[in-house]
C-alpha positions as CSV (number, residue, x, y, z in Angstrom):
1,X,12.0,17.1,15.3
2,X,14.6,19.8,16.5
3,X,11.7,22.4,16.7
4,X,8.8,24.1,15.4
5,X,10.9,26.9,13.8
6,X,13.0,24.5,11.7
7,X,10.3,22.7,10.7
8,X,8.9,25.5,9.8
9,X,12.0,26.7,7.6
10,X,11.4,23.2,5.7
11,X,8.1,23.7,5.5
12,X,8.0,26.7,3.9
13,X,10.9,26.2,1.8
14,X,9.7,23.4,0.3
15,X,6.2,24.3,-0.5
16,X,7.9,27.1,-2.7
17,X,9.2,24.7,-5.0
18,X,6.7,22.1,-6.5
19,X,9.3,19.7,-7.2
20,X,9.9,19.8,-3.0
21,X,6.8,20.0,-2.1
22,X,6.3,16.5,-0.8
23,X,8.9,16.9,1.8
24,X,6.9,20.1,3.2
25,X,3.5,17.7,3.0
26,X,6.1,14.7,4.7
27,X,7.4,17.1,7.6
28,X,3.5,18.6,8.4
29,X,2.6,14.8,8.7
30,X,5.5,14.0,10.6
31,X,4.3,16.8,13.1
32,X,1.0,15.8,13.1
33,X,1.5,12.3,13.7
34,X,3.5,13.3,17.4
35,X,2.7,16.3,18.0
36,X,-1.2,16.9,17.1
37,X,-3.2,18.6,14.9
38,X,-2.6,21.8,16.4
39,X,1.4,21.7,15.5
40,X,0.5,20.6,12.1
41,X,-2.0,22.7,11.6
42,X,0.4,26.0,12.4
43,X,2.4,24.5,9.5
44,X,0.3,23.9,7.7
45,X,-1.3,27.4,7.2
46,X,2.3,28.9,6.7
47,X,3.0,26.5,3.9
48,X,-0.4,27.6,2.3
49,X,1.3,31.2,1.4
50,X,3.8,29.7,-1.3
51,X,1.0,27.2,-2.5
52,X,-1.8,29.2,-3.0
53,X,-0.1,31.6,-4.6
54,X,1.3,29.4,-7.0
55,X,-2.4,28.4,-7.0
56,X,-3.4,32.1,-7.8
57,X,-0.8,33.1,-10.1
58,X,-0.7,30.0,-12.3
59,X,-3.6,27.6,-12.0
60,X,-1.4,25.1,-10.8
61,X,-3.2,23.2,-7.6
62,X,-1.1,20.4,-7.3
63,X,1.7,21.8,-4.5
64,X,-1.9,23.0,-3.0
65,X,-3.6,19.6,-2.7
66,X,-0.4,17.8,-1.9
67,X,-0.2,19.8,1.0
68,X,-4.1,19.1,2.0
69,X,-4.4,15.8,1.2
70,X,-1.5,14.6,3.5
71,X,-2.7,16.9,6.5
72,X,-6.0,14.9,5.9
73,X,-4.6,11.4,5.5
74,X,-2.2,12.6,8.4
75,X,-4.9,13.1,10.9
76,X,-7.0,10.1,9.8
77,X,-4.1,8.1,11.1
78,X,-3.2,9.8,14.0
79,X,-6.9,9.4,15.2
80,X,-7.7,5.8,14.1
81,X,-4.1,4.2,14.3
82,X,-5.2,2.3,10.9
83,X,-2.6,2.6,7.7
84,X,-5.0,0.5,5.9
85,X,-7.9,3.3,6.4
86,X,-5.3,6.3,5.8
87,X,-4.7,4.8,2.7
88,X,-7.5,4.4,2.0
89,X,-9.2,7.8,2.8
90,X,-6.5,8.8,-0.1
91,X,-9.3,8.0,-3.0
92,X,-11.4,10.9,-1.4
93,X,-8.2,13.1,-1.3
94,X,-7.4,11.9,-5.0
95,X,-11.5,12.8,-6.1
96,X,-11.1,16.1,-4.3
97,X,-7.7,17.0,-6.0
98,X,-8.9,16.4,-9.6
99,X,-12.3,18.2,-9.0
100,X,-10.4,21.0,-7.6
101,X,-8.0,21.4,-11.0
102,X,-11.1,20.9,-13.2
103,X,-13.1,23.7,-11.3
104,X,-10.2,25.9,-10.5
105,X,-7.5,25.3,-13.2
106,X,-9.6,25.1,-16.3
107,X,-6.7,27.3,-18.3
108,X,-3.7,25.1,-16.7
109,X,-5.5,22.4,-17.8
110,X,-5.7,23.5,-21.4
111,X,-1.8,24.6,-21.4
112,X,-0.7,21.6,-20.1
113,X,-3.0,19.5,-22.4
114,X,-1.5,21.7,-25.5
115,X,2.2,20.6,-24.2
116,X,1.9,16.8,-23.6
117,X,0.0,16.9,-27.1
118,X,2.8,18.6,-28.9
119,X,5.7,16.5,-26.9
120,X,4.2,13.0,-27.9
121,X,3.7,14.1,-31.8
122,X,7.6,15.9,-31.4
123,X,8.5,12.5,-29.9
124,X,6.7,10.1,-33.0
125,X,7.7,12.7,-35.6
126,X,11.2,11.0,-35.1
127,X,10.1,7.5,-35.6
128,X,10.7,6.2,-39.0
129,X,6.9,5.0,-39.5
130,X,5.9,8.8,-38.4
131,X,3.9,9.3,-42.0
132,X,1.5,6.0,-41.5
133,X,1.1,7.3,-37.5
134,X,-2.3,8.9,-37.1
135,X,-2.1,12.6,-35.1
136,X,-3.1,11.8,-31.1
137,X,-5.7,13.4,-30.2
138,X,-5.5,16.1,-26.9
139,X,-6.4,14.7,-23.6
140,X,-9.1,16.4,-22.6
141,X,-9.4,18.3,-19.2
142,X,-11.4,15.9,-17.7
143,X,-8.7,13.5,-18.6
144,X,-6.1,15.6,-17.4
145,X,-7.6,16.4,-14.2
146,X,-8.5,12.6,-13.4
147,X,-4.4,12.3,-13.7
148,X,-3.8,15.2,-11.7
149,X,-6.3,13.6,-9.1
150,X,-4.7,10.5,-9.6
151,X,-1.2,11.5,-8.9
152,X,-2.2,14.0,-5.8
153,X,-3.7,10.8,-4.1
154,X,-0.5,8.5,-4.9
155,X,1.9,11.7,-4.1
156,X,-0.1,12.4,-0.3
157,X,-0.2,8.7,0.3
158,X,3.8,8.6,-0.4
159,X,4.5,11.7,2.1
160,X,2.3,10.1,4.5
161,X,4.1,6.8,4.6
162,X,7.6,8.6,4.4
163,X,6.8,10.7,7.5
164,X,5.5,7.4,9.1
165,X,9.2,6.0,8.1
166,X,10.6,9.2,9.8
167,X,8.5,8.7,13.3
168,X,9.3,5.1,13.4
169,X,13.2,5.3,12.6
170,X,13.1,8.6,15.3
171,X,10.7,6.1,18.3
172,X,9.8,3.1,17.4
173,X,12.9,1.4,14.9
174,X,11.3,-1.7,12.4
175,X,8.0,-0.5,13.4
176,X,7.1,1.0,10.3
177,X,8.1,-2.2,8.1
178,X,5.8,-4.5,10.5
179,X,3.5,-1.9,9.9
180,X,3.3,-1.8,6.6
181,X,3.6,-5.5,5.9
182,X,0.3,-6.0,7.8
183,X,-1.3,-4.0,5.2
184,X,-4.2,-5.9,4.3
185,X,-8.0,-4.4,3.1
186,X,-11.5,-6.9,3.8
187,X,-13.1,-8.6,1.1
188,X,-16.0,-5.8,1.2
189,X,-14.2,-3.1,0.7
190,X,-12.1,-4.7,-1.8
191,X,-14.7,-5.2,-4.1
192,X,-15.9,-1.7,-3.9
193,X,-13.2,-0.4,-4.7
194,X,-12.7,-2.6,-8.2
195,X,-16.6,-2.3,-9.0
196,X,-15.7,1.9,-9.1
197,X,-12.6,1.6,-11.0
198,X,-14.2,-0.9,-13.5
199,X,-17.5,1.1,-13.4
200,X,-15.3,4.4,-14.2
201,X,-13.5,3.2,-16.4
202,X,-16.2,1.2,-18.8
203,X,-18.1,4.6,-19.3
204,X,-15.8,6.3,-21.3
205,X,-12.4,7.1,-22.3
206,X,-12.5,10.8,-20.3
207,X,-13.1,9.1,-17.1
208,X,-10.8,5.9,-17.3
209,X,-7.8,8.3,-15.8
210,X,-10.2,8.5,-12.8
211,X,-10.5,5.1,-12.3
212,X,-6.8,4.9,-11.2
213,X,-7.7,7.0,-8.3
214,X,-9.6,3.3,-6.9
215,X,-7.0,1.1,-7.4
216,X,-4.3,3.0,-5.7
217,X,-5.4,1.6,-2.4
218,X,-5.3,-1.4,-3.7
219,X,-2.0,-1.4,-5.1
220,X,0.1,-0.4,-2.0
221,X,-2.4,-3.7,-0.1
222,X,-0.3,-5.8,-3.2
223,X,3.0,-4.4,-2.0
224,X,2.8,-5.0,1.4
225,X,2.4,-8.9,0.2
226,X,4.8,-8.8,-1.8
227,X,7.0,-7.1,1.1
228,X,6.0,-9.6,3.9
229,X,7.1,-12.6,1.2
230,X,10.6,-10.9,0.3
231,X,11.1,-10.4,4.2
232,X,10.1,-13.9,4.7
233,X,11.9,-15.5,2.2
234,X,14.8,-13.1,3.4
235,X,14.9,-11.4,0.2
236,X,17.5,-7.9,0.1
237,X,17.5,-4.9,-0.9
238,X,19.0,-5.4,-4.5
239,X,15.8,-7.7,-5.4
240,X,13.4,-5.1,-3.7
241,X,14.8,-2.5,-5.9
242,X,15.1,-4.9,-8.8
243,X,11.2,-5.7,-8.3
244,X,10.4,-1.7,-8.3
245,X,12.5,-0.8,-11.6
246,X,10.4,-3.6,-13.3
247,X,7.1,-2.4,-11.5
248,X,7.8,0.8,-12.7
249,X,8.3,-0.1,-16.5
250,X,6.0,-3.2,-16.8
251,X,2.3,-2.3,-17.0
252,X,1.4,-6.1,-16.1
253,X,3.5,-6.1,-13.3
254,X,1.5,-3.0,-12.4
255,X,-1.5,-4.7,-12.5
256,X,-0.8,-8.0,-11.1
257,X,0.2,-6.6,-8.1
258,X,-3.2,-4.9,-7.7
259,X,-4.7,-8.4,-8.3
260,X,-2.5,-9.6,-5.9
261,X,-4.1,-7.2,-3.5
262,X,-7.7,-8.4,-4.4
263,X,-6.9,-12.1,-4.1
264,X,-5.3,-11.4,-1.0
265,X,-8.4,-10.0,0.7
266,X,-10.4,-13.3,-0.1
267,X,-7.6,-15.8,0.4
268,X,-5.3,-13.9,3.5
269,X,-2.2,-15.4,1.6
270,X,0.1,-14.5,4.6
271,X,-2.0,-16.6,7.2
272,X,-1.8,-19.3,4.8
273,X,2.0,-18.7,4.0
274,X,2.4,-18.5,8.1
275,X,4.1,-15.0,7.5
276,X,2.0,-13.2,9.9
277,X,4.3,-11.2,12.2
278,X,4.4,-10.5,15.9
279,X,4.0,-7.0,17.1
280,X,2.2,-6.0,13.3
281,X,-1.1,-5.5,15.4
282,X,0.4,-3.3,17.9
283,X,0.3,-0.7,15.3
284,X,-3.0,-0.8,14.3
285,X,-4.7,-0.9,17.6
286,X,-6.1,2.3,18.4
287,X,-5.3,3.7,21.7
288,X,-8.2,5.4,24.3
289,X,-7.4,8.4,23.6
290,X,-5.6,10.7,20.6
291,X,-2.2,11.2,22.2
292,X,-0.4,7.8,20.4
293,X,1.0,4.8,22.2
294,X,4.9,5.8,21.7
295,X,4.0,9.1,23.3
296,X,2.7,7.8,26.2
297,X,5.6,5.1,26.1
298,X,7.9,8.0,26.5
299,X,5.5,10.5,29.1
300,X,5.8,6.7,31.6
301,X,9.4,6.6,30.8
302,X,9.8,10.4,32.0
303,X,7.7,10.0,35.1
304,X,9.9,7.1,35.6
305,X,13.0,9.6,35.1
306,X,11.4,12.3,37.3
307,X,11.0,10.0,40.3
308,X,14.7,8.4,39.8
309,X,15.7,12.4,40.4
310,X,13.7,13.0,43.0
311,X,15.3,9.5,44.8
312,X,18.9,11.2,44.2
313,X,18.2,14.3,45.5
314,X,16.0,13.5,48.5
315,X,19.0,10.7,49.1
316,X,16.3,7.9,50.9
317,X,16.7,4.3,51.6
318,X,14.2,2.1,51.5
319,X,14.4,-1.3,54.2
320,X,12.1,-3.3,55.6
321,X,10.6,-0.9,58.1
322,X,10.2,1.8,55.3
323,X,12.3,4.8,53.9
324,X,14.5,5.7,56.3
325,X,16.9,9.0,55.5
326,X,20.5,8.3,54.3
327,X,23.1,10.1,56.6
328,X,26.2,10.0,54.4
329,X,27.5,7.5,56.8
330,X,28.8,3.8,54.7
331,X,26.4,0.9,55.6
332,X,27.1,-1.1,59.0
333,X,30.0,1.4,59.9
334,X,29.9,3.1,63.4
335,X,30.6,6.6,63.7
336,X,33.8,7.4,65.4
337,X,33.3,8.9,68.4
């Protein structure tokens, strides 16, 4: 938060690279979460230049709707103060990201089809059973662009919480984690979200990638349990990273936490537990007006600043009978004549 031309530097540099972009898409919501719309919008157009290009050039939309999908989940949090409906507004992000590819990136989608197909036959070529394996079959491009959807939503929800992380380590220090641990989604929406998913994914193979788009939500709404019981229990950071590397290689584990989620929102396991946390509903309330509660926190504490000055300089007293100039002279000393 140095200024708009560094950020800009970042911005720009990052949105170059696709491998970087999502520290461009963190910075522009970082922006946008203090400053307004209007900052991350001036960013934001600036970063489009590398991305569309690459967009232009290549097919490739991904740095593209990275970018856009965290400006959108940016300002849906900025306006309604709700990390539960930020996240949540990521499955529109996700639906948009994998229709753009389809519509736009038809011959990406074929390259990229052609290379996964020949790496996964290179990769069971070397197995010794490779004669009795059957050859995959491609992934189609509706497939392909239900991942690409997929991981546009999850990649825009990550650079929205990491620039959340940024603004609360920078104003408001453990906010974020109380925050995030209060994470919780209703019973109604819940089941909406697993009647899509299920519904998307029972029609046919080519759309089950796009069913993953639903239960991202829902999968963060599992973490945050699984956060507020490791804090609880006073768990560290070795088993939280522990938990992730098995997260990230088990498939069950994967989908347990998602049920966790859903079980969650009928059974509020945290009330029950008695882990709900003081100050967590600070962060969701939404304030009267767009400009965000720490801002004002900090515009009071200037005022407060301003009038300290103008005390110093204007060197008053206050007593009984009101402010009275100070003359220099020490209190209940007599001048000497």
């Amino acid at each position: 938060m140095r200024g708009r031309w560094q950020a800009l530097a970042v911005v720009v540099a990052g949105a170059i690279s696709s491998l970087f972009a999502w520290i461009s898409a963190a910075v522009i919501a970082l922006v946008i979460l203090r400053k307004g719309a209007s900052a991350g919008a001036w960013l934001f157009l600036w970063a489009l230049l590398p991305a569309g290009g690459f967009a232009y050039l290549y097919g490739d939309t991904s740095t593209l709707t990275l970018l856009a999908g965290t400006f959108a989940l940016a300002l849906v949090l900025r306006n309604s103060v709700s990390l539960a409906l930020a996240l949540l507004a990521s499955v529109a992000v996700g639906g948009f990201a994998g229709l753009v590819a389809l519509t736009f990136g038809a011959q990406y989608l074929e390259q990229l089809g052609n290379v996964l197909e020949q790496m996964l036959n290179n990769m069971l070529s070397d197995l010794p059973e490779a004669a009795e394996q059957p050859a995959l079959v491609a992934l189609g491009k509706v497939q392909l662009a239900g991942m690409i959807g997929a991981g546009s939503a999850v990649m825009s929800a990550l650079s929205l919480l990491l620039a959340r992380y940024w603004q609360a380590v920078l104003y408001n220090p453990g906010g974020f984690g109380r925050e995030f641990r209060a994470l919780r989604y209703p019973a109604a929406v819940t089941a909406l979200l697993v009647l899509a998913g299920l519904g998307l994914a029972t029609v046919g193979a080519r759309l089950g990638q796009w069913a993953m788009i639903f239960i991202m939500p829902l999968t963060f709404a599992g973490l945050a349990v699984v956060h507020s019981w490791g804090v609880a229990r006073g768990r560290g950071t070795g088993w939280f990273a522990a938990f992730y590397i098995a997260w990230v290689l088990l498939e069950p584990l994967r989908l347990l936490v998602a049920l966790l989620a859903v079980a969650d929102s009928w059974l509020d396991f945290r009330q029950r537990w008695g882990l709900q946390e003081r100050g967590a509903a600070d962060t969701v309330q939404a304030p009267e007006e767009p400009q965000s509660a720490l801002d004002k926190r900090e515009d009071s504490k200037g005022q407060d600043d301003d009038s300290r000055a103008g005390d110093a300089d204007g060197k008053t007293e206050t007593s009984s009978t009101g402010p009275k100039k100070y003359d220099g002279r020490t209190p209940g000393r007599k001048d000497d004549d």
